[in-house]
SERO-4910 file (N, C-alpha, C, O; in steps of 0.05 Angstrom, whole numbers):
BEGIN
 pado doro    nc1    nc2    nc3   cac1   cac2   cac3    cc1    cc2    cc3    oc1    oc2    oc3
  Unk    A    421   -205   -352    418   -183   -371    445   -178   -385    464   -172   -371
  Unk    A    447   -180   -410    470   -180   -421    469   -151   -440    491   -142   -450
  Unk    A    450   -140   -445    442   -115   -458    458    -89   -433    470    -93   -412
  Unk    A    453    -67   -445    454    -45   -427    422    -37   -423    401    -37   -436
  Unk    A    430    -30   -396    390    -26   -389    375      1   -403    387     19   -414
  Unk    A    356      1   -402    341     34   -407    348     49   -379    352     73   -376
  Unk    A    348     28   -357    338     41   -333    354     29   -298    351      8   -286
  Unk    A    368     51   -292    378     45   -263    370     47   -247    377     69   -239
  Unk    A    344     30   -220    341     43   -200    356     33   -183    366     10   -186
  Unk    A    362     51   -157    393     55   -145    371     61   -113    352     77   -111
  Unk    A    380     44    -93    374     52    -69    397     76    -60    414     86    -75
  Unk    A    393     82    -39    416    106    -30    429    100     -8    453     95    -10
  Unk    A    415     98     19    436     97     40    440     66     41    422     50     37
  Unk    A    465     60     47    473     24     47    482     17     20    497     -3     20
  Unk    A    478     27     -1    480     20    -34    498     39    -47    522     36    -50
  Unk    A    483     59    -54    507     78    -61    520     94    -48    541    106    -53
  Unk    A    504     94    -25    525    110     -4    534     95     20    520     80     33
  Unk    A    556    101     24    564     85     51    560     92     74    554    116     77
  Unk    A    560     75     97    554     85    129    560    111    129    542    127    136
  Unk    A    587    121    121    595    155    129    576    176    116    581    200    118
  Unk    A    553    167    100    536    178     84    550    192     61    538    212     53
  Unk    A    567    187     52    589    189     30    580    169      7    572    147     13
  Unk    A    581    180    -27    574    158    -41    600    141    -40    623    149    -38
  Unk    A    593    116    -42    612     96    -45    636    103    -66    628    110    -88
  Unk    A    667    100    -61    675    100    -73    669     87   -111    656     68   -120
  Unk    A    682    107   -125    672     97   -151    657    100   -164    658     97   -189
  Unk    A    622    112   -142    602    108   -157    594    138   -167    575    143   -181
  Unk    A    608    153   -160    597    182   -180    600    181   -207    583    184   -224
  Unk    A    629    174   -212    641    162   -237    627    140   -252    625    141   -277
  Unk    A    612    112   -231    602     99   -254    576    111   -263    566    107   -285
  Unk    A    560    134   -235    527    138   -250    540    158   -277    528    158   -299
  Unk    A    562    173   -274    563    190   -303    570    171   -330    561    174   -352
  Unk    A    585    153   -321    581    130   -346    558    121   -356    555    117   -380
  Unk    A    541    116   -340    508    103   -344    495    126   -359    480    122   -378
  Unk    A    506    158   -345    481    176   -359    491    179   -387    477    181   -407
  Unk    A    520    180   -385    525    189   -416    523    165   -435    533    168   -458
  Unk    A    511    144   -428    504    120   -443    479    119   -455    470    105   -474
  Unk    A    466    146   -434    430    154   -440    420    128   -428    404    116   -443
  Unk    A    428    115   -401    415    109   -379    407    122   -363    423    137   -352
  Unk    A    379    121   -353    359    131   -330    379    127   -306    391    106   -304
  Unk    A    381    145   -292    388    135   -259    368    147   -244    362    171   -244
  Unk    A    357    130   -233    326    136   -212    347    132   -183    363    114   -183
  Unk    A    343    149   -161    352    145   -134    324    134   -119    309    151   -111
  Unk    A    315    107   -116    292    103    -98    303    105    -66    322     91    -63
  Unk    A    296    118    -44    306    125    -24    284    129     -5    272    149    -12
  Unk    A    275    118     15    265    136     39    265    166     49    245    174     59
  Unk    A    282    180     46    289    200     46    274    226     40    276    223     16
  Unk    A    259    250     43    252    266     48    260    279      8    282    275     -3
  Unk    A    236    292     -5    242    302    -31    266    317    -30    281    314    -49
  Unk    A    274    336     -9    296    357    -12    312    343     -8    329    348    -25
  Unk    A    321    322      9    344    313     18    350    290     -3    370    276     -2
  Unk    A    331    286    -23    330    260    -47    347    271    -65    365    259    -77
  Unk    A    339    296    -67    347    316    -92    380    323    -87    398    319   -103
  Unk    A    382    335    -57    405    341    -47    436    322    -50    460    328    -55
  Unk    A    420    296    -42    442    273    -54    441    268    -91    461    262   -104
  Unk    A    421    272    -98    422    264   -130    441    271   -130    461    256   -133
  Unk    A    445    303   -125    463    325   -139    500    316   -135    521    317   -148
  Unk    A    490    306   -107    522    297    -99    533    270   -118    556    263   -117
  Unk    A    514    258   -136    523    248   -147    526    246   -175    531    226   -188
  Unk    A    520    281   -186    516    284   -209    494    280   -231    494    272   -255
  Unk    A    474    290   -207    451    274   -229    425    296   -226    407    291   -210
  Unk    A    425    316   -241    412    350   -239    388    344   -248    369    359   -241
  Unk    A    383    324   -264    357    317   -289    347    296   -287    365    278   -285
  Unk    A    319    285   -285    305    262   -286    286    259   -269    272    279   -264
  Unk    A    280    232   -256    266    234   -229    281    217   -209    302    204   -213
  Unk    A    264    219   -182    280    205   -160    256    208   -145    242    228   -144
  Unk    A    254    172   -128    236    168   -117    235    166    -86    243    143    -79
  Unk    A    227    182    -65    229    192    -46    208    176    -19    196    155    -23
  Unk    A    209    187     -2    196    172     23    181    141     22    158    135     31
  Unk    A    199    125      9    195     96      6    171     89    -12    154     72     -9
  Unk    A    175    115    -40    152    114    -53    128    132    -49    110    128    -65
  Unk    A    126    143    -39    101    164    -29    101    181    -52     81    184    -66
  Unk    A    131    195    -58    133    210    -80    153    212    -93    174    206    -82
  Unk    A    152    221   -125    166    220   -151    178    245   -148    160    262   -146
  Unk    A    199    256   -146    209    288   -160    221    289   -170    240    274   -166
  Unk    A    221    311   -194    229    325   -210    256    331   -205    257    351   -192
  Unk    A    282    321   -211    303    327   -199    308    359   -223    318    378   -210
  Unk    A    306    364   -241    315    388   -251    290    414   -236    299    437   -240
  Unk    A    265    414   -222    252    440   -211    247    427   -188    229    438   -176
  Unk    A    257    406   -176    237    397   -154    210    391   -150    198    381   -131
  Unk    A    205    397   -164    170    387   -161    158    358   -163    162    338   -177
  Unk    A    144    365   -145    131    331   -133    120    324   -156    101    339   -159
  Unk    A    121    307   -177     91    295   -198     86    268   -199     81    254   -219
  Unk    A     90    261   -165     70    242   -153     79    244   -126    101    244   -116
  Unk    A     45    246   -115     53    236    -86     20    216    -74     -3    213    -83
  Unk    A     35    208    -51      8    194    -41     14    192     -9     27    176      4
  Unk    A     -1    218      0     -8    220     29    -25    204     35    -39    190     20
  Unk    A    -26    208     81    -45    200     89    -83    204     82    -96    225     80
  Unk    A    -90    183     80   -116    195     83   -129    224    104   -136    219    127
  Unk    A   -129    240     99   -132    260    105   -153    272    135   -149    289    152
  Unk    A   -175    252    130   -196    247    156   -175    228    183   -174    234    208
  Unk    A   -163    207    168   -139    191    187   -112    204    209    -98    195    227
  Unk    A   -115    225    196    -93    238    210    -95    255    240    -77    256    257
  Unk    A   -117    265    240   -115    280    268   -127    253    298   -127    259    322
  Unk    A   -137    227    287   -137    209    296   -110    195    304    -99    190    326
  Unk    A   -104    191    276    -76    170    289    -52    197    304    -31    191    314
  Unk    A    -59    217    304    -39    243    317    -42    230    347    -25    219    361
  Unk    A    -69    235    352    -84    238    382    -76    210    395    -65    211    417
  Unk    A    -79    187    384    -85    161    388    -56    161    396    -50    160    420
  Unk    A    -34    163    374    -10    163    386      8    175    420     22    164    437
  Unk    A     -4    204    413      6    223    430     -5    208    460      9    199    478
  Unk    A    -26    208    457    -36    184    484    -21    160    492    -21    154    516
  Unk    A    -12    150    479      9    126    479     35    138    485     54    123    484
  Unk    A     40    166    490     60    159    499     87    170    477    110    178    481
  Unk    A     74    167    456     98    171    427    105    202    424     88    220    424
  Unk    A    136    206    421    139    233    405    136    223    377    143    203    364
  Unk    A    123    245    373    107    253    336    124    261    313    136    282    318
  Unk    A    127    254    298    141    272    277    121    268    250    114    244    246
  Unk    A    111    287    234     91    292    214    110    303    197    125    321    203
  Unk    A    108    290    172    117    300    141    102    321    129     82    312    119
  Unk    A    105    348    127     83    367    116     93    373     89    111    389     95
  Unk    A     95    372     55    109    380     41    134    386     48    145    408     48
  Unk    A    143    366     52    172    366     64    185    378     84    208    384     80
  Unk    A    171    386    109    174    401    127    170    377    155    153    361    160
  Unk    A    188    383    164    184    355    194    168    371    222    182    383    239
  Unk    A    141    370    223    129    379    241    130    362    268    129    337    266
  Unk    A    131    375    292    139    349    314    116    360    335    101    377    327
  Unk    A    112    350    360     94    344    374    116    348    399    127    328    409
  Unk    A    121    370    407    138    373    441    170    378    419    173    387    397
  Unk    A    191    366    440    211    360    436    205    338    411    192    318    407
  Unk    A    221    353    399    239    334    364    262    311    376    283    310    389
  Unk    A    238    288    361    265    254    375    282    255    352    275    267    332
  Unk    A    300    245    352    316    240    334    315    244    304    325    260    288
  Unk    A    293    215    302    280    223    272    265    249    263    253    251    242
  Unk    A    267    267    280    256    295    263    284    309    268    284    332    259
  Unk    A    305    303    278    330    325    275    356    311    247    376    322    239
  Unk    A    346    290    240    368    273    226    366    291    203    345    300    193
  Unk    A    384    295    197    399    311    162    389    331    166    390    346    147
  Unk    A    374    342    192    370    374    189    386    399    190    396    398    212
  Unk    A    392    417    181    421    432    181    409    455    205    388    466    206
  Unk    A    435    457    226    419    481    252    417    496    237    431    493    217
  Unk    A    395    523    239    393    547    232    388    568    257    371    586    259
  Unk    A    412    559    278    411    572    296    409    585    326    421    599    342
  Unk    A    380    564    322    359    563    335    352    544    360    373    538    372
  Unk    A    336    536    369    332    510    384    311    490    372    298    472    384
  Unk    A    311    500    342    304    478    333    315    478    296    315    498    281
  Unk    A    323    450    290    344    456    265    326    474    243    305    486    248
  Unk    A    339    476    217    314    483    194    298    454    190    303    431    195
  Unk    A    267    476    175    257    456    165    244    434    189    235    413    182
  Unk    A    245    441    211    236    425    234    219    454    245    226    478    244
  Unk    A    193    440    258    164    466    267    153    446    295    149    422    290
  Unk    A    150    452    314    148    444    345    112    461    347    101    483    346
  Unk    A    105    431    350     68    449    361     69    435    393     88    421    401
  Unk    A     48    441    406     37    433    427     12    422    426      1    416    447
  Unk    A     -2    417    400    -29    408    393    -19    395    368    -25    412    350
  Unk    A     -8    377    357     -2    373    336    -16    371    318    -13    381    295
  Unk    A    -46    347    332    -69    340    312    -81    366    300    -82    370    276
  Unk    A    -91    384    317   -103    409    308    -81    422    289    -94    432    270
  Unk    A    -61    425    286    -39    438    265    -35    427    238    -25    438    218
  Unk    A    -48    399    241    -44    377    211    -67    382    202    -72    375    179
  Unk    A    -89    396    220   -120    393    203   -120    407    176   -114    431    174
  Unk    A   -130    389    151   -126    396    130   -107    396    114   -109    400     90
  Unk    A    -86    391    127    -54    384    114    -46    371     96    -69    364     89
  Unk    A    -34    361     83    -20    337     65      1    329     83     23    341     85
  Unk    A     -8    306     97     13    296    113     27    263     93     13    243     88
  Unk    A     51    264     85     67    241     75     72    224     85     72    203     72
  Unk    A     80    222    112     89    203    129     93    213    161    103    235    167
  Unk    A     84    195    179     81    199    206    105    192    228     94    194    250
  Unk    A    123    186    231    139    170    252    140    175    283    150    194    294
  Unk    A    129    154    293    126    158    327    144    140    340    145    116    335
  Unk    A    159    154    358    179    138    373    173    137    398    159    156    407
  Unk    A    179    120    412    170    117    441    193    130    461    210    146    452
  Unk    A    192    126    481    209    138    498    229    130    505    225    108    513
  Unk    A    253    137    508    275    131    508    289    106    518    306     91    509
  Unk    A    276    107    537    283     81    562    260     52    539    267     29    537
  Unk    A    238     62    528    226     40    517    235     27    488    231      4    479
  Unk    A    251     53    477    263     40    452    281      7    445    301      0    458
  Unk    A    269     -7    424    281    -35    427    282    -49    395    271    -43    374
  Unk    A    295    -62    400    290    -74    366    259    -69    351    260    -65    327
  Unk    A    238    -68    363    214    -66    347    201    -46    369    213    -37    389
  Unk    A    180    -42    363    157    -23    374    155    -28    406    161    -49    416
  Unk    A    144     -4    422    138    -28    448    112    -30    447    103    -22    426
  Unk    A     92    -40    466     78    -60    458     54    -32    462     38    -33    443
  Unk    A     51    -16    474     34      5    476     26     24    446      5     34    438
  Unk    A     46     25    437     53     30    408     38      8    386     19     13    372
  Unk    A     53    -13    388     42    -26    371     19    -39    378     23    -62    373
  Unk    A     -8    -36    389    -20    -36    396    -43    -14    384    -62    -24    372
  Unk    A    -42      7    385    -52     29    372    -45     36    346    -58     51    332
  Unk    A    -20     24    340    -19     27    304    -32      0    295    -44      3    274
  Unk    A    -33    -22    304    -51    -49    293    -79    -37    306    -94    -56    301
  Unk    A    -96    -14    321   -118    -16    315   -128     15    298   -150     27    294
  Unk    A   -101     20    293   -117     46    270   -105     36    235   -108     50    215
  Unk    A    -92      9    238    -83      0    211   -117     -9    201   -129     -2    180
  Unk    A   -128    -28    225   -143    -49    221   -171    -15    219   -187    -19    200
  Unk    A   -174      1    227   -189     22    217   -188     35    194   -210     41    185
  Unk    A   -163     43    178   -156     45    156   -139     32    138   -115     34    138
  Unk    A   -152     17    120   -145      2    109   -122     17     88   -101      5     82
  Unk    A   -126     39     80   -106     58     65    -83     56     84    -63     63     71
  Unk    A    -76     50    106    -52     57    115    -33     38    116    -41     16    111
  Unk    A     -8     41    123     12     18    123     35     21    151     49     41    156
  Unk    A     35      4    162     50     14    194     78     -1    188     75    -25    184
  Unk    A    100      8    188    121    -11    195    147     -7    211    148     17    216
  Unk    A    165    -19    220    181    -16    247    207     -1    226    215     -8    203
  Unk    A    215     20    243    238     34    231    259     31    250    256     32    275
  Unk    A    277     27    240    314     26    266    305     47    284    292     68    280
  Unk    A    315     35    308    317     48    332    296     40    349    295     49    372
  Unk    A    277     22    340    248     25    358    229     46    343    206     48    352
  Unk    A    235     56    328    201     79    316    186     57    293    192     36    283
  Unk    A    164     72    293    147     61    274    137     81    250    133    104    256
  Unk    A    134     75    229    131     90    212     96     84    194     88     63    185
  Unk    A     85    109    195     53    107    180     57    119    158     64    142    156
  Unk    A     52    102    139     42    118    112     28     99     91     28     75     94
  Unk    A     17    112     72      0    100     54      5     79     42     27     74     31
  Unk    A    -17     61     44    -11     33     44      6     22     11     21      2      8
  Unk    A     -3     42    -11      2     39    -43     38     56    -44     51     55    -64
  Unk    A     45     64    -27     71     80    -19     97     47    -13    102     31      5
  Unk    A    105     54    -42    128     27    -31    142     32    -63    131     38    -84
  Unk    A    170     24    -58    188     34    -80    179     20   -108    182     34   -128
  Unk    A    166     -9   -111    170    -22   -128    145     -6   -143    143      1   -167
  Unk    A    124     -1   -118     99      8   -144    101     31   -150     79     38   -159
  Unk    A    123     57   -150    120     77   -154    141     77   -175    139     96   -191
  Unk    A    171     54   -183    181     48   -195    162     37   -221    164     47   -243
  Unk    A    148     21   -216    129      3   -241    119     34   -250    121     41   -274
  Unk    A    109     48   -233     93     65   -244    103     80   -259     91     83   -280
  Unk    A    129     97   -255    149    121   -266    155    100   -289    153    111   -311
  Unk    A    161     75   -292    177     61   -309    151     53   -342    154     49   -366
  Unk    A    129     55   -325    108     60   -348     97     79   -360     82     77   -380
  Unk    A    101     99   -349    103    122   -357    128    129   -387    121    135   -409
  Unk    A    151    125   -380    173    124   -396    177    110   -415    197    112   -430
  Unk    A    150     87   -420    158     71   -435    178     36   -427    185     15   -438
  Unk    A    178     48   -406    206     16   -402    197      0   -393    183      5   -374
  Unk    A    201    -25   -401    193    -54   -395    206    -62   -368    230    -56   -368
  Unk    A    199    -73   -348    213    -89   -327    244   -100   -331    266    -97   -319
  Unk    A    235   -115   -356    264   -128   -370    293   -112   -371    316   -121   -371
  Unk    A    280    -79   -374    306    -63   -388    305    -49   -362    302    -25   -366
  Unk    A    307    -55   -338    312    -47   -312    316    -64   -297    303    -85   -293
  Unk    A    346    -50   -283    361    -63   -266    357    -49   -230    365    -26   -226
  Unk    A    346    -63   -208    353    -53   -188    369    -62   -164    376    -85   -158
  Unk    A    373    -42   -153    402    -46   -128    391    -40   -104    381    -17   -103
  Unk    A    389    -53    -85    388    -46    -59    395    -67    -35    398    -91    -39
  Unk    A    399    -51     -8    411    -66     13    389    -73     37    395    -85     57
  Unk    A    356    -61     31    350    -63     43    322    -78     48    311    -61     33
  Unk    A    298    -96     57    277   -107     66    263    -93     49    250   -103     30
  Unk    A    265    -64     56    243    -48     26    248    -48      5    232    -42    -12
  Unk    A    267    -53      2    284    -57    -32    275    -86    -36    290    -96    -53
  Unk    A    258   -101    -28    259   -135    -43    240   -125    -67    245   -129    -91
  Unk    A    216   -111    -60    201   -113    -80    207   -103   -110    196   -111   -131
  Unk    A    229    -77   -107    236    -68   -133    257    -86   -143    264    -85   -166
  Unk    A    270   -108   -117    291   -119   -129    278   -143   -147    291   -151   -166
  Unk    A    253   -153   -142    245   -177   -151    223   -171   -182    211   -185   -198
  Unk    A    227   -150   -180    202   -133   -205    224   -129   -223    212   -126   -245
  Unk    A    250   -126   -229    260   -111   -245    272   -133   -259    269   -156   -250
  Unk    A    288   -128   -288    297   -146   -300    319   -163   -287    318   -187   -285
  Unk    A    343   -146   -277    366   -150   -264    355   -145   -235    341   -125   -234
  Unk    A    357   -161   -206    351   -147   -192    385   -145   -166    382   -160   -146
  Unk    A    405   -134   -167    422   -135   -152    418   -130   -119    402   -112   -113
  Unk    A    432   -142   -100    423   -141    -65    455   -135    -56    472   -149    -66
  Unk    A    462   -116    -41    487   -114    -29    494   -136     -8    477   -140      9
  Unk    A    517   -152     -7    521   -171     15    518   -159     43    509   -171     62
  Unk    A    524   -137     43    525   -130     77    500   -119     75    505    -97     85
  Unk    A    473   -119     68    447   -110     71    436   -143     86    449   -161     96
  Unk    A    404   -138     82    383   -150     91    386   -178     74    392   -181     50
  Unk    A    382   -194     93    381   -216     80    364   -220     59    373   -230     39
  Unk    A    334   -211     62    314   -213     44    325   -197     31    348   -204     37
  Unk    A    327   -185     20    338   -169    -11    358   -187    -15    356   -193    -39
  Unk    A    381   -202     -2    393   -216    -24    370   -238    -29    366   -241    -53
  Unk    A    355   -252    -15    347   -280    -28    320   -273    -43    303   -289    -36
  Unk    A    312   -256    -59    300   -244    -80    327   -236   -101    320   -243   -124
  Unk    A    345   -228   -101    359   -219   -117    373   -235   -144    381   -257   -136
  Unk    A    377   -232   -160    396   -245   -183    428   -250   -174    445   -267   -172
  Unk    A    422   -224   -170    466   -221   -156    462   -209   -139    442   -195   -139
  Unk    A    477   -210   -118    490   -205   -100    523   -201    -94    540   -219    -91
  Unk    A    528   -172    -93    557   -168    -87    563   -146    -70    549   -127    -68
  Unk    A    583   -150    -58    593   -130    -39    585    -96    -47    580    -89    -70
  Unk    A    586    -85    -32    582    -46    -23    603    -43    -49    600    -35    -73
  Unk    A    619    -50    -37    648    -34    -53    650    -41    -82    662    -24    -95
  Unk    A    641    -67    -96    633    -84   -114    611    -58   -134    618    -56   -157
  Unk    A    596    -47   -128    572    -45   -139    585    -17   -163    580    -17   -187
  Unk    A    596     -3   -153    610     13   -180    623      4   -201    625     17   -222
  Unk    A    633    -23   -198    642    -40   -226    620    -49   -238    615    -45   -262
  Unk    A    603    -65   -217    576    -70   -244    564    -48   -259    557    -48   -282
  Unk    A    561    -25   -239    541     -2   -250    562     -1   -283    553     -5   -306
  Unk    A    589      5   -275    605     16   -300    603     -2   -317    599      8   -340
  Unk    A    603    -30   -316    601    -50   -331    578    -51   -347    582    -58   -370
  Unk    A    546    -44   -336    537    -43   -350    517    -17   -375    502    -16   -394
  Unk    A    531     -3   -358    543     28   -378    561     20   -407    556     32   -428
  Unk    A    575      6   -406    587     -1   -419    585    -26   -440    598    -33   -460
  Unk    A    562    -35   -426    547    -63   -453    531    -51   -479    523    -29   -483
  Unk    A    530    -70   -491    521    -67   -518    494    -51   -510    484    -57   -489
  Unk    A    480    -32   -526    451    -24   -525    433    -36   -531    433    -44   -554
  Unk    A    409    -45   -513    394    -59   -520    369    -47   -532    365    -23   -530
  Unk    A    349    -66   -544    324    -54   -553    303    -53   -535    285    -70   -535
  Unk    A    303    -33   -519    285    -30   -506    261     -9   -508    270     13   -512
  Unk    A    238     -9   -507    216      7   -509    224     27   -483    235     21   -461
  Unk    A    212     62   -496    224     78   -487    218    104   -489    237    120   -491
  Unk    A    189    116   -489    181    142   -496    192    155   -488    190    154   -463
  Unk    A    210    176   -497    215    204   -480    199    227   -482    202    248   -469
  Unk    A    184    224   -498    152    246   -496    137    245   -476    122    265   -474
  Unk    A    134    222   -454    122    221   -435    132    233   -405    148    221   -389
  Unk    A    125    249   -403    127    265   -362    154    278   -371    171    287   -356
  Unk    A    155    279   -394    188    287   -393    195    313   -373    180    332   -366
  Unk    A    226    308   -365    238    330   -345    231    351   -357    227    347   -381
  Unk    A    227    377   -348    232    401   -358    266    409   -360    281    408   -340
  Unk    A    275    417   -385    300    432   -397    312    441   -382    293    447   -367
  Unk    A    334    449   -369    355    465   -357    355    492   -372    341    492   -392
  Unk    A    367    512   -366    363    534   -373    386    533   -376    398    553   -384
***
């Protein structure tokens, strides 16, 4: 791509931000180059809507959208508001709660961005939570019935971890066992292994590239006039959909061998600036469509 893009999507942890969860040197500076070029910067991220938004900000970026829990949902970075999401099937959930809890798994449930847990909160329901105090952080809610507490809910995403002593590179086998027979029951769902040994449930159409295609047709922008970055296995598919698709060297292998380029962590703020800085290309580009709401 020798043009400047319409459109940046930007993974977050591993890409623009480094291990210390700090953005990478450089890169606040190059996304303000990109915006004042009237490039899109999309943050696609795993990450929870508030905590999506929370980093935008750290990197200067108040206005647009940003795409959250590995695609589940789109927000509104100037009001926050969700205008897309795609929860569990709704009947699926106090099933796969029960099914789990029997196996053995601590629970963690996505409620509108609220981390509901099942007993004691494992890890993955205390990560980026700020204490409020208490004996349990904010934004984190402890049931003793979990399934009965989700009935009727909008649940986003599920993560069950096994027990301490069982945690291992992948699932243990009691686990994965009961998520391959409530996948093979709901076909809407999607099970996959998260660091540490947890497993993660959510909607099978929930994945960065199709909620990217989607936001990106909305706007008007062609594949061509979008460039994406990421370090990680979930990042191949937006890396391989987009015009440019860049892979960090110290990420997943699969994202580099989908990728166009590949360059180091520390590397990725010169391209971003670089291509802030190329000629403007002709790219198709409604801004009448979903547009942000105004700043006040």
């Amino acid at each position: 791509m020798n043009d400047r893009p319409a459109l940046v999507a930007c993974d977050l942890d591993g890409t623009l931000f480094g291990d210390d969860g700090a953005p990478a040197p450089g890169v606040v500076e190059a996304v303000a180059e990109l915006t004042a070029a009237a490039v899109r910067v999309v943050i696609c991220t795993g990450r929870t809507a508030g905590a999506t938004r929370a980093a935008a900000a750290r990197l200067g970026l108040e206005r647009g959208w940003a795409i959250s829990y590995h695609g589940a949902v789109v927000v509104d970075l100037a009001d926050g508001a969700w205008r897309q999401r795609l929860d569990l099937p709704r009947q699926a959930v106090g099933p796969i709660v029960a099914a789990l809890h029997d196996a053995g798994a601590t629970l963690t449930a996505y409620v509108d961005d609220e981390r509901w847990v099942q007993g004691d909160p494992g890890p993955a329901a205390l990560a980026g939570a700020a204490p409020a105090g208490g004996a349990l952080p904010l934004g984190v809610r402890r049931f003793t019935d979990l399934a009965a507490a989700l009935e009727g809910r909008p649940v986003t995403r599920i993560i069950a971890e096994a027990g301490a002593a069982e945690l291992g590179a992948g699932p243990h086998e009691p686990l994965a066992s009961v998520l391959a027979a409530l996948a093979a029951r709901w076909p809407e769902l999607a099970v996959s292994a998260a660091p540490g040994g947890r497993c993660e449930v959510h909607h099978a159409r929930a994945d960065k590239r199709t909620a990217l295609a989607a936001l990106c047709g909305r706007l008007g922008v062609p594949p061509s006039a979008v460039v994406a970055c990421g370090d990680g296995a979930v990042d191949t598919g937006m890396i391989g959909w987009a015009g440019l698709g860049v892979a960090i060297a110290e990420g997943h292998e699969a994202a580099a061998a989908v990728a166009d380029r590949v360059v180091a962590r520390g590397d990725l703020a010169g391209l971003l600036t670089s291509l802030a800085r190329a000629p403007a290309g002709r790219h198709g580009d409604d801004p009448a469509t979903w547009r942000s709401p105004a700043r006040a």
